[in-house]
N, C-alpha and C positions, 0 to 999 in steps of 0.2 A: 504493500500500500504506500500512497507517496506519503511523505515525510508534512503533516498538516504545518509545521513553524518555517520549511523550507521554501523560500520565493519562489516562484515561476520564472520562468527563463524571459527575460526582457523581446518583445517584440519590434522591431524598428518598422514604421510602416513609411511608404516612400512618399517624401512630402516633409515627414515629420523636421523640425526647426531645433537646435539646439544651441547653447552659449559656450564654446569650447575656451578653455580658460589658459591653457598652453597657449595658442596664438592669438587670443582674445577677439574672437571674432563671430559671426553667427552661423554656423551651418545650416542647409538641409540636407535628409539623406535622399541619395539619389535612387533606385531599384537596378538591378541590375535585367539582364545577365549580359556577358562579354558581349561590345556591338552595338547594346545600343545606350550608349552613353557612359559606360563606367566601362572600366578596367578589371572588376573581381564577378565573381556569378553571383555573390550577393549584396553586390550592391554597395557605395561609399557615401561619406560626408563629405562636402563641397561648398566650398565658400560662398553665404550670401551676398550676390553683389547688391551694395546697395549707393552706387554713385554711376557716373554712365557719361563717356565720353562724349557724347549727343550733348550733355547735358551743360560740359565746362567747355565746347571748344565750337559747337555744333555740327559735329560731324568727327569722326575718329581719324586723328590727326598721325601723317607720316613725316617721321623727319627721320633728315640723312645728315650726318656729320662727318668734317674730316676729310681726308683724301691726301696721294701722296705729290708733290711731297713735302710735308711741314703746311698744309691746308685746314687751315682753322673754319672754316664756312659751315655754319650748320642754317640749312634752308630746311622749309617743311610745305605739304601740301595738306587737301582735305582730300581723304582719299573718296569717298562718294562722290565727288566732283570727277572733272579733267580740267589740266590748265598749265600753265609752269610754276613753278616752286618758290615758293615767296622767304626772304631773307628771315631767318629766327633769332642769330646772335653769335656768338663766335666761342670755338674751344677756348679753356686757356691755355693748353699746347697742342701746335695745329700736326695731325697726324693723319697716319693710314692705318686698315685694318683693326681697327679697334673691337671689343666683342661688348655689344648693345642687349641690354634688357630692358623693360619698363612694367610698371603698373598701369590704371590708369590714371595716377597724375603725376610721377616721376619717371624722366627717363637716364638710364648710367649706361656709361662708357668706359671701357677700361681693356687699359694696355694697351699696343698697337707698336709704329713705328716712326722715326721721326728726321731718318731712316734709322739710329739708334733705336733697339725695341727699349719700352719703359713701362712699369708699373703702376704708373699713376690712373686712377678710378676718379672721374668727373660725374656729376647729375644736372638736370637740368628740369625745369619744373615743365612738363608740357603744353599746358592747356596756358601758359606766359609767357610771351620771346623774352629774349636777355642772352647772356653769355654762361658757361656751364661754372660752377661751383665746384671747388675739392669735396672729395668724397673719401678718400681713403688710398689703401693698395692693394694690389693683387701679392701673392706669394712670392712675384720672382718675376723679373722683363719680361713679357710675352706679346709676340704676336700670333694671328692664325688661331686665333682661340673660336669654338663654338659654344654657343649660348644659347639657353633656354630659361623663361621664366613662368611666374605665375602671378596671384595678384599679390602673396608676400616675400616671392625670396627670386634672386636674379641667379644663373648658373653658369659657369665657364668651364668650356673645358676641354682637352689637349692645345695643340698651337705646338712653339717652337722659342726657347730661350736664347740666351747668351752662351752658355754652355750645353746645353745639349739640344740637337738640330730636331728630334723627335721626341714628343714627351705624352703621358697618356692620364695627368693629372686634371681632376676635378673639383673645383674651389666654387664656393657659394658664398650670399651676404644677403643682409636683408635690405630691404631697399627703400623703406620709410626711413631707416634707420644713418648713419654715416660709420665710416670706419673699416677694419681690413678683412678679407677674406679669408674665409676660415675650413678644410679642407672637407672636402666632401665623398670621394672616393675615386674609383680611376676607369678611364675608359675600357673595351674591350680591348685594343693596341694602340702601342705607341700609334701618331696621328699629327701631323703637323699643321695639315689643314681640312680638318674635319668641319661640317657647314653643318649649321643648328639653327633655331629658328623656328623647329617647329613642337607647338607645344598643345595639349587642351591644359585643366585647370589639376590634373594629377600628375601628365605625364610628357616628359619631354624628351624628343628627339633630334639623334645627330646623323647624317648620311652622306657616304663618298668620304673624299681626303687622300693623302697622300705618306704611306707609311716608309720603315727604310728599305734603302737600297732604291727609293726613288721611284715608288710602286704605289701609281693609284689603284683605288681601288672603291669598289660598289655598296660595300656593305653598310646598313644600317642600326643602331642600334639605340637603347632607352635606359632613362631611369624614370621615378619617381621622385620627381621634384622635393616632397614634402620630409621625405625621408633620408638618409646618408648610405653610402652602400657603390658598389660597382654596376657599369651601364652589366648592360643585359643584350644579348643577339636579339635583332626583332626579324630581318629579311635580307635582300638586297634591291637595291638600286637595277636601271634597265640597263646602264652600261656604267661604268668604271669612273669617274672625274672627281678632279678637285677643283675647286674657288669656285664651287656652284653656292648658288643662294636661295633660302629658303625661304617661306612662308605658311602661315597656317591660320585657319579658324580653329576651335574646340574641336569639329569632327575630323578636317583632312589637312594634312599637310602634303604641300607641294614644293619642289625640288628644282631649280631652275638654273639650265646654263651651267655652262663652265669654261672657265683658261684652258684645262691641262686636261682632254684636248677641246678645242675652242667648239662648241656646241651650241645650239640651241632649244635642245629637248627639255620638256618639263615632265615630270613626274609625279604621280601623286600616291599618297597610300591612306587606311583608315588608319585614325592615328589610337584607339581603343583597341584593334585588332593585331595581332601581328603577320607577316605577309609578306612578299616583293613589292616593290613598286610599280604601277600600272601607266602605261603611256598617256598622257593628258593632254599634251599640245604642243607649240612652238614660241619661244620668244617671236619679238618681231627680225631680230637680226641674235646670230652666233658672240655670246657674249659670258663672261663671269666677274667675279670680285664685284657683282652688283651693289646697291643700296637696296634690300628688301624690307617691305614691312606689310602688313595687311588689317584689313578690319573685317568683321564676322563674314562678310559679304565678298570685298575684293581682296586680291591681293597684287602686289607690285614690284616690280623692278625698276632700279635708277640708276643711271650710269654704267662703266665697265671698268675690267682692267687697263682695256687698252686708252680709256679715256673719252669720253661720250658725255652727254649730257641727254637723253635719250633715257624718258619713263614709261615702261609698260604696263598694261594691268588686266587680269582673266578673273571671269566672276569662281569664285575657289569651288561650287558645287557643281558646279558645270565641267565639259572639258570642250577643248577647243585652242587654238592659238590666244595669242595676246593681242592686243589693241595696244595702238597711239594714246599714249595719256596727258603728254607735256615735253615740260622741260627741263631739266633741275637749272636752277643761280645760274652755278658757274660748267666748265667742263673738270672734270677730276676725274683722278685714278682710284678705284679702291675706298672708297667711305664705305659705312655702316649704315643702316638702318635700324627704326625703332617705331612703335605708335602703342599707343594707349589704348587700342579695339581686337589687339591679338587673340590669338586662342585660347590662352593661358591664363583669359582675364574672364573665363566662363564662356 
């Protein structure tokens, strides 16, 4: 007979609202199973958003910063529009390759190159032009870092130091917060330019890069943002490249371009499920080391390696080529991208 003083087992029913006091913030849980919309079969907790880029900027705002070389120019768009890229404010060290996170109302920058790599971490208020603010540092000079965030914590990880040309190290921070990055766990391989960017509000993903002996390669893989721990194998990619760039909403992330070899394939996968990557479309021209960023709806590309000013943008649930978007500011090499309407942000 059951135990009459013994509780019953807690039911979570999907909807239900909670106060989590670790990240002091409001959940609901979400139902599961794998696919449609969580990451476990039973189902998680997921941050209530309760602010909305609509709300502070009118429309989820993309900005690109940086470029090499020693390019301080941080310009931004509304990405629901088309049009060219209107001036925001300036680094305070003008660089290339930087690895970009945001919430929706901060966005950080850190590390890159000047062509000296450095570990300086900047932020910058989104939804306010101005010039970027000290934030902190990374572990160690880097550039070629991939990032992924969410709406509390920003993620970096592999790239390429001062000392060693490949590295598979993973550093987190929080990003309300200011101050240095603190480590998180390490990729599946060394990875010098691993492309990340794509995230929902659990899970973030890295795909392609260039490991040693000078060998790109396809493979995709995740963590859990929320948690510390090593990435995890998810699938591959449709062919091999590095200095592709990414973008996601909450459901899909897509895969865009690349330098090494110079392309214009996009890619997309369900970012819940794990899986290869599925052919999506075409940039408008063979392009990498982009400015990407997206909002639930679009996502975008700006600039190249080779130097362009040339933004594109594909509706993310769709597939099909990219469209003419604009312009960015100036012409640059190699900036970063960020916006406040990513995947990551619900």
């Amino acid at each position: 007979m059951p135990n009459p003083n013994e509780l019953a087992p807690l039911t979570v029913i999907p909807g239900a609202i909670r106060f989590n006091t670790d990240s002091m913030k409001l959940e609901y849980y979400r139902g599961g199973p794998v696919g449609f919309g969580t990451t476990t079969q039973t189902g998680e907790w997921v941050n209530l958003t309760t602010d909305s880029p609509d709300i502070q900027t009118g429309g989820a705002r993309g900005v690109f910063a940086g470029g090499y070389a020693g390019v301080n120019t941080i310009d931004y768009v509304t990405i629901s529009t088309t049009g060219n890229s209107i001036d925001f404010g300036d680094l305070i060290t003008g660089r290339a390759g930087v690895g970009a996170v945001a919430s929706t109302t901060r966005g950080v920058l850190a590390g890159g190159y000047t062509p000296t790599q450095v570990n300086t971490i900047e932020y910058i208020t989104i939804s306010i032009t101005g010039n970027s603010l000290d934030f902190g540092d990374l572990s160690a000079p880097k550039t070629g870092v991939a990032e992924c965030s969410n709406a509390t914590r920003g993620v970096f990880a592999g790239g390429s130091t001062p000392s060693s040309g490949y590295i598979n190290d993973i550093e987190y921070l929080t990003i309300a917060s200011t101050g240095n990055t603190v480590d998180f766990g390490d990729l599946t391989e060394l990875n010098r330019s691993p492309a990340g960017n794509v995230q929902s509000s659990t899970r973030g993903i890295f795909g392609g890069g260039n490991v040693p002996n000078n060998v790109n390669v396809n493979t995709i893989s995740f963590i859990t943002i929320s948690t510390l721990g090593n990435a995890a194998d998810f699938g591959d990619l449709t062919a091999a490249r590095q200095q592709n760039r990414n973008c996601s909403n909450s459901v899909r992330g897509l895969f865009g371009g690349s330098d090494f070899p110079s392309t214009n394939i996009i890619d997309y996968v369900t970012i819940a499920t794990l899986g290869n990557a599925i052919d999506f479309g075409d940039l408008t021209v063979a392009r990498g080391s982009t400015a990407s960023c997206s909002s639930p709806t679009r996502g975008i590309w700006a600039t190249s390696g080779s130097g362009t000013n040339v933004i594109d943008y594909v509706t993310i649930m769709s597939t099909g080529n990219a469209i003419d978007f604009g312009d960015t500011l100036t012409v640059r090499t190699n900036p970063r991208g960020l916006s406040n309407g990513h995947g990551g942000l619900g």
